[in-house]
C-alpha positions in Angstrom: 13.1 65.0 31.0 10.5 62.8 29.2 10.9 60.5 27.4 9.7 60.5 23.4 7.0 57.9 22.5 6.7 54.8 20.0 4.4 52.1 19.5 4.1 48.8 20.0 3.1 46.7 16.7 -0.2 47.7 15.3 -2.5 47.7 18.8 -2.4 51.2 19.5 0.2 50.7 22.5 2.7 53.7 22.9 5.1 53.3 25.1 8.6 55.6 26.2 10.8 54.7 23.6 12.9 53.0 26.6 12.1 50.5 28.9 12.8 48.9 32.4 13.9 45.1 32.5 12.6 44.3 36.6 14.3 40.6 36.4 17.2 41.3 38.4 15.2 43.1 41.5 14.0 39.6 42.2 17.2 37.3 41.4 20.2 36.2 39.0 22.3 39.4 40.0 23.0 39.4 43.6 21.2 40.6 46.1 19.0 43.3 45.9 17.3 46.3 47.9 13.6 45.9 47.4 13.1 49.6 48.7 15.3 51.6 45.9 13.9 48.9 43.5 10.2 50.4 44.2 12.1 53.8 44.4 13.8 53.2 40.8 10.1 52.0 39.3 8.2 55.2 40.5 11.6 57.3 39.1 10.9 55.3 36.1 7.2 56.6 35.3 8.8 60.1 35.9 11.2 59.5 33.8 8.7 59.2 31.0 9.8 55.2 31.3 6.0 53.2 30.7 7.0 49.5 29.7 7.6 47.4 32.5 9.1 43.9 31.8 8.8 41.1 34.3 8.2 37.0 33.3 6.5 34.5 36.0 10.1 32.8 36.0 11.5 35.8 37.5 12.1 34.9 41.4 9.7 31.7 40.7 6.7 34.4 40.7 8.7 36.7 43.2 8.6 39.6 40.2 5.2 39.6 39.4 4.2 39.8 43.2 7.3 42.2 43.8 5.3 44.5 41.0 1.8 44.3 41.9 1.4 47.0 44.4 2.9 49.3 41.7 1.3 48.4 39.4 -1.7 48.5 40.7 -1.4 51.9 42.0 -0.4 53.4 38.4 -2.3 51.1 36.6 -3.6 53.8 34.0 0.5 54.9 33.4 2.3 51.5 33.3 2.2 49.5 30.3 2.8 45.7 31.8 4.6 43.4 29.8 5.1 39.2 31.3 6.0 35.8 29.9 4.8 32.2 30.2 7.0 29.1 28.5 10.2 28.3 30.7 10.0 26.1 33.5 12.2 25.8 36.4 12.3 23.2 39.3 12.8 23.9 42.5 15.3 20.9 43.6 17.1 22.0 40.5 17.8 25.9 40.4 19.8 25.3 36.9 16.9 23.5 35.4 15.2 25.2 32.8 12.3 23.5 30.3 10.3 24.6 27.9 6.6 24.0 27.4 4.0 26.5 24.8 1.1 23.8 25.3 -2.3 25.3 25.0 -2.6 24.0 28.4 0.2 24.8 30.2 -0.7 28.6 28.6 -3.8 29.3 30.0 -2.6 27.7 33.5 0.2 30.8 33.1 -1.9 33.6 32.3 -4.5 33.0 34.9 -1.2 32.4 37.3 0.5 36.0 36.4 -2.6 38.0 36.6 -3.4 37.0 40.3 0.3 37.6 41.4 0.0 40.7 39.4 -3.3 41.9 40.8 -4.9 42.8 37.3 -7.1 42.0 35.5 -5.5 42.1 31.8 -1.9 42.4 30.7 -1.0 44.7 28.3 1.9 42.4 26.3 2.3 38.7 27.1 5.1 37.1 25.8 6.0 33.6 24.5 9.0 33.9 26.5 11.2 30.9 24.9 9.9 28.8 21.7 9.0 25.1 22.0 9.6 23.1 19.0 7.6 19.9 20.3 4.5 22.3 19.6 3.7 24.3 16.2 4.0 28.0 16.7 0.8 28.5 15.1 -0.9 26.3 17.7 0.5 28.3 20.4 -0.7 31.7 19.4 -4.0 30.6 18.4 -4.4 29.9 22.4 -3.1 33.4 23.0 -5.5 34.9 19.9 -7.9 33.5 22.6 -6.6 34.9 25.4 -6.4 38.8 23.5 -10.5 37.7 22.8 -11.1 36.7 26.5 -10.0 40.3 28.0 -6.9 38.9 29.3 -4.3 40.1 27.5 -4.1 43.1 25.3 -1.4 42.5 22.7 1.2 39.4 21.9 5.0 39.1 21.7 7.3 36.9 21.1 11.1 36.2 22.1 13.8 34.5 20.5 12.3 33.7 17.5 13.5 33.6 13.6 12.4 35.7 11.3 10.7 32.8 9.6 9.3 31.8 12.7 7.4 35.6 13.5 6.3 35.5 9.9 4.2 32.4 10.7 2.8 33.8 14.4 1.7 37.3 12.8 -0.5 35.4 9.9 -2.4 33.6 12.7 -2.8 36.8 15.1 -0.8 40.8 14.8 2.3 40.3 16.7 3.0 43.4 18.6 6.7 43.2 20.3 9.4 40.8 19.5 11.7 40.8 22.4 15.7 39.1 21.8 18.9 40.2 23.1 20.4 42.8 21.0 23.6 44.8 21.4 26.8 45.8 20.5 28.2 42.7 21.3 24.8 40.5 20.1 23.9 41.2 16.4 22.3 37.8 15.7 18.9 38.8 15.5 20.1 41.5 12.2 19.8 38.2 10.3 16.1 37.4 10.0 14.4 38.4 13.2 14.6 42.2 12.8 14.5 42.5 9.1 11.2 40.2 9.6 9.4 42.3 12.3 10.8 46.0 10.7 8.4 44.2 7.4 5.7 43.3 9.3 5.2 46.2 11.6 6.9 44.7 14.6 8.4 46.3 17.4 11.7 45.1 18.8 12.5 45.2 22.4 15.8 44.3 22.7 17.2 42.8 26.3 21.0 42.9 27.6 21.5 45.8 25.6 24.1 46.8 28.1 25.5 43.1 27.3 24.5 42.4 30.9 26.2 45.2 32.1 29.3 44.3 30.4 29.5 47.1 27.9 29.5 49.8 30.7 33.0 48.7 31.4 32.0 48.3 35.4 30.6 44.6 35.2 31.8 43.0 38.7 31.1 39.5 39.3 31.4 38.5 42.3 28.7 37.8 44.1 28.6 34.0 43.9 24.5 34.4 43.5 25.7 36.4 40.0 24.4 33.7 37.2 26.8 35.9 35.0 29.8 34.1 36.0 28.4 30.8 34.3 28.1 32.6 30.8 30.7 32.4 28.4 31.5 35.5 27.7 32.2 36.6 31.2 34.9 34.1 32.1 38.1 33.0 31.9 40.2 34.3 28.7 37.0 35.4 26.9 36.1 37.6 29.6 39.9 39.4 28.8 39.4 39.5 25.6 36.0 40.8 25.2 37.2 43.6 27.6 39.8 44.2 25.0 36.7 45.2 22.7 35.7 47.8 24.9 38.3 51.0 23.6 35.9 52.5 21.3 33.2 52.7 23.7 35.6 54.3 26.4 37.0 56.8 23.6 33.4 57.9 22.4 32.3 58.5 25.9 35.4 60.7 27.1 35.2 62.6 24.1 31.3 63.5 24.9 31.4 63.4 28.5 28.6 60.7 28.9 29.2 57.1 30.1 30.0 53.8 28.1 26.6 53.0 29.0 25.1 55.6 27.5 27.1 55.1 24.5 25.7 51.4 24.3 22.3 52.2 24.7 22.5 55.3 22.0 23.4 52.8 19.7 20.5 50.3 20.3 18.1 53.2 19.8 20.1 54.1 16.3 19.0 51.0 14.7 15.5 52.3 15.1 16.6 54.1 11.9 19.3 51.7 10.5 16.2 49.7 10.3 13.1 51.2 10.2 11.2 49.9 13.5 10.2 50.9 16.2 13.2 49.9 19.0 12.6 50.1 23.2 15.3 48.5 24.8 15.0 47.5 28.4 18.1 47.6 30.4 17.7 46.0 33.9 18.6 48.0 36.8 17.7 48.5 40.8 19.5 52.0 41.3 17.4 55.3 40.3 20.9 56.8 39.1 21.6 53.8 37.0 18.2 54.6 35.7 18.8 58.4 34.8 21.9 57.2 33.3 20.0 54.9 31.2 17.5 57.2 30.3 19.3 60.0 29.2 20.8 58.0 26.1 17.6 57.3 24.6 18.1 61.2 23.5 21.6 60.9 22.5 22.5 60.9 18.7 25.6 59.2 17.7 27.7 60.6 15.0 27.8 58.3 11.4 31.9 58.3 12.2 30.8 57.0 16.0 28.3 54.1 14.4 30.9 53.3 12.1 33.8 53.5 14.7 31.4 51.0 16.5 30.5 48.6 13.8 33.1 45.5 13.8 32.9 45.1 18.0 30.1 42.5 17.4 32.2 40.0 15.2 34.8 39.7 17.0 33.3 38.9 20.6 34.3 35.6 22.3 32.0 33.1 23.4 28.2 32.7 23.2 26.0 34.8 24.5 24.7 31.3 26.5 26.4 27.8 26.5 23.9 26.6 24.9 22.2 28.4 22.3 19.5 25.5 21.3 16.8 27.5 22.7 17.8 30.8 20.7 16.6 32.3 17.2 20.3 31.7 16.3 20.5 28.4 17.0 17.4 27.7 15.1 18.6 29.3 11.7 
């Protein structure tokens, strides 16, 4: 199997219509085997799977370095996508800031392409917006950046669709990359009818829900951040597994897995709403990975996408405890 292509905004970057999230092969989900994480990235390239999606966050610059030898060694195949804006601190592991200073920028760019080896990446994102600094300000730094050689094409994340409309008209946005699944429709406000009018791809992230959607979603592992997100805990947790029936009914009926069933319908909206759409659920297991895979292919039924349509309103919680630092909490 190979995967069908797409592109990415108007830069002449194609792309497997799916892609692979590499966050949680460095931390936030347990512990995890560094040797079938390589393993699942070269499955991945056989897969037909070409975006690879990493941040300098990710491990504190464990995920970028984790990546390089890959990379490097399929550097014509893999298109390489990492972030700059959050900030963590060491003596504070639940510290996170924000910072999209033309400074601070070009101090991360230069950062990610040595732990990266390479000498351009393909998309850089604005990982998380800062409001202390105008948005137009902050790409005109990374307009620069595309006109030094260093980066190739721009994305955003978590941005309004007012917000994109005012990046694009100071440089082409390529990607726009938010969390988007069955149980985060958010982003159908502004942000997607925004980037399916300008061109824009959309790569959504969690589009498994962080795993909850496959109905296997085990939190244990005390090093699991999930078990400090709302929707993961306590009575929400019950209820939102409540939500899960049509998922489970669509799957035993076709034989396929909830997962692949939550994925299908990410990759429907690429036609719900004209754009181009390459999720990129996370995972360290080359069968999770087939799995994955296999559903960008699968074609849900109008009676499935409609059986499927109200699970989003009536999720409980938050997708985080505080949502100041989302598109939605800036509309």
């Amino acid at each position: 199997m190979t995967l069908p292509t797409t592109a990415l905004g108007t830069d002449g970057i194609e792309v497997g219509v799916q892609g692979l999230g590499c966050m949680g092969m460095s931390e936030f989900y347990g512990e995890s085997d560094l040797t079938e994480s390589r393993a699942t990235l070269e499955r991945a390239l056989e897969l037909g799977i070409t975006l690879f999606d990493t941040a300098d966050i990710y491990g504190s610059g464990h995920n970028e370095e984790f990546l390089s030898d890959f990379v490097r060694a399929n550097r014509d195949r893999v298109v390489l996508a990492t972030k700059f804006g959050i900030i963590r601190k060491a003596e504070d592991p639940a510290y996170r800031g924000f910072d999209n200073s033309p400074g601070y920028i070009r101090e991360s760019v230069d950062g990610s392409l040595r732990r990266l080896g390479v000498d351009v990446i393909d998309l850089y994102y604005m990982h998380r917006r800062d409001p202390q600094v105008p948005i137009e300000d902050t790409v005109g730094v990374l307009a620069e950046l595309v006109a030094q050689g260093k980066v190739r094409a721009l994305g955003l994340s978590e941005v309004t669709g007012d917000e994109l409309r005012a990046a694009h008209a100071v440089h082409p946005i390529a990607a726009l990359q938010s969390e988007w699944s069955l149980f985060s429709r958010d982003v159908e406000r502004t942000a997607v009818p925004a980037a399916a009018e300008l061109g824009v791809a959309f790569v959504p992230y969690s589009p498994l829900g962080r795993g909850f959607l496959t109905g296997k979603l085990n939190t244990a592992d005390p090093k699991d951040w999930r078990r400090q997100m709302p929707r993961f805990s306590g009575d929400n947790a019950a209820h939102n597994a409540e939500l899960l029936g049509p998922l489970a009914a669509i799957a035993e009926a076709r034989g396929i897995t909830q997962a692949q069933v939550a994925l299908a319908w990410v990759h429907a909206q690429a036609d719900v709403h004209n754009l181009p759409v390459v999720p990129i659920p996370g995972t360290r297991s080359r069968n999770r990975l087939a799995e994955n895979a296999a559903a960008a292919t699968l074609a849900l039924t109008a009676d499935e996408l409609a059986t499927l349509e109200p699970i989003a309103d009536k999720v409980a919680g938050p997708r985080y405890a505080d949502m100041s630092f989302t598109s939605a909490g800036r509309e």
